[in-house]
C-alpha positions in Angstrom: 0.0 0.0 0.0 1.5 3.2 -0.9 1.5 6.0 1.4 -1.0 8.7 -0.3 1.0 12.0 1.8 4.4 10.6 0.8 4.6 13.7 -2.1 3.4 16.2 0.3 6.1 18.4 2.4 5.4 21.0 5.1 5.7 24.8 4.0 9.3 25.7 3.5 10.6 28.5 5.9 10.1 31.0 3.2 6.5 30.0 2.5 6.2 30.4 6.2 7.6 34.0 5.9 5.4 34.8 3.5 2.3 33.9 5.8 3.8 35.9 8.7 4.3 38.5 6.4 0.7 38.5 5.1 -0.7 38.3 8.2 0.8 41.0 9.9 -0.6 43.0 6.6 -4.2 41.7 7.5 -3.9 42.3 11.7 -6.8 43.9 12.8 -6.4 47.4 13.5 -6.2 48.1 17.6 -3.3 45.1 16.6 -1.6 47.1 13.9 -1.9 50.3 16.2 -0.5 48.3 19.3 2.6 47.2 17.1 3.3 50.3 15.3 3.1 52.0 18.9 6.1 49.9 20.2 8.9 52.3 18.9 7.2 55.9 19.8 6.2 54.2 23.5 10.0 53.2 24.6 11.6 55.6 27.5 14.5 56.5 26.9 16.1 54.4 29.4 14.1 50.7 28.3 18.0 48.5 28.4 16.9 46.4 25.3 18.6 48.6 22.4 17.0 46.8 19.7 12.9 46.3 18.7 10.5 44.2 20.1 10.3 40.6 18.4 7.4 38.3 17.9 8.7 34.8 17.5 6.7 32.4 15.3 7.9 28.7 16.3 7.0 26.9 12.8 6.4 23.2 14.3 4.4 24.0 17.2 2.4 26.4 14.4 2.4 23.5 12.0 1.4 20.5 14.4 -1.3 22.5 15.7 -2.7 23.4 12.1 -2.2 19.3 11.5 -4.4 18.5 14.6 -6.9 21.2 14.2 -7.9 20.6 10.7 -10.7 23.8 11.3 -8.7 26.2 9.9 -6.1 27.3 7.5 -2.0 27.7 8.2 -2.1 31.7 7.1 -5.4 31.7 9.6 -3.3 30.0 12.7 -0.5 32.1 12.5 -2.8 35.5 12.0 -4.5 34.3 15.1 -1.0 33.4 17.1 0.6 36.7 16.1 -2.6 38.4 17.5 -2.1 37.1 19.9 1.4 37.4 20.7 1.1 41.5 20.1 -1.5 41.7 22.0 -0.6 39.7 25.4 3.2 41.8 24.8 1.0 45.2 25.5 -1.0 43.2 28.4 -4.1 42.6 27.1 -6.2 40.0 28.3 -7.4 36.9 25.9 -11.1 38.6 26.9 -9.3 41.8 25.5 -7.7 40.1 22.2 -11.4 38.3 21.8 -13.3 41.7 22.0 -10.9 43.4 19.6 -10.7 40.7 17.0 -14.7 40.4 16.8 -15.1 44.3 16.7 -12.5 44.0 13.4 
């Protein structure tokens, strides 16, 4: 019996990019606002020199879009880097709920 996913491969890291990429294009806009806030909102004495980071672990991302199977990648990793902004400002999940229904 042949294996019918053997030609299949996950998204490449550049494919990966290019979802990240997109979806930051697409955040909602108290999101966008939030992350495009981070530079002017810095004091002048914050010891981290260098701009805020969201880090998007591809195989967590990707096994949890394999189990799921309700959604798509590009939606999962809008969602996760939602969320990510938003709990790096302090919101709430209640918070990061309320603003991506009122988008």
């Amino acid at each position: 019996m042949s294996d019918p996913f053997a030609d299949l491969a996950a998204p490449s890291l550049d494919d990966f990019a290019a979802l990240a990429d997109a979806a930051f294009k697409t955040l909602p806009q108290p999101f966008k606002r939030l992350a495009g806030e981070d530079l002017t909102d810095r004091s002048v004495l914050d010891p981290v020199p260098h701009l805020s980071q969201v880090f998007l672990y591809r195989r967590p991302i990707l096994d949890e879009w394999a189990e799921r199977g309700d959604v798509t990648l590009g939606e999962l990793i809008t969602n996760v880097l939602v969320h990510e902004i938003g709990h790096h400002f302090g919101l709430s999940d209640a918070d990061i709920h309320r603003a991506e229904d009122q988008a």
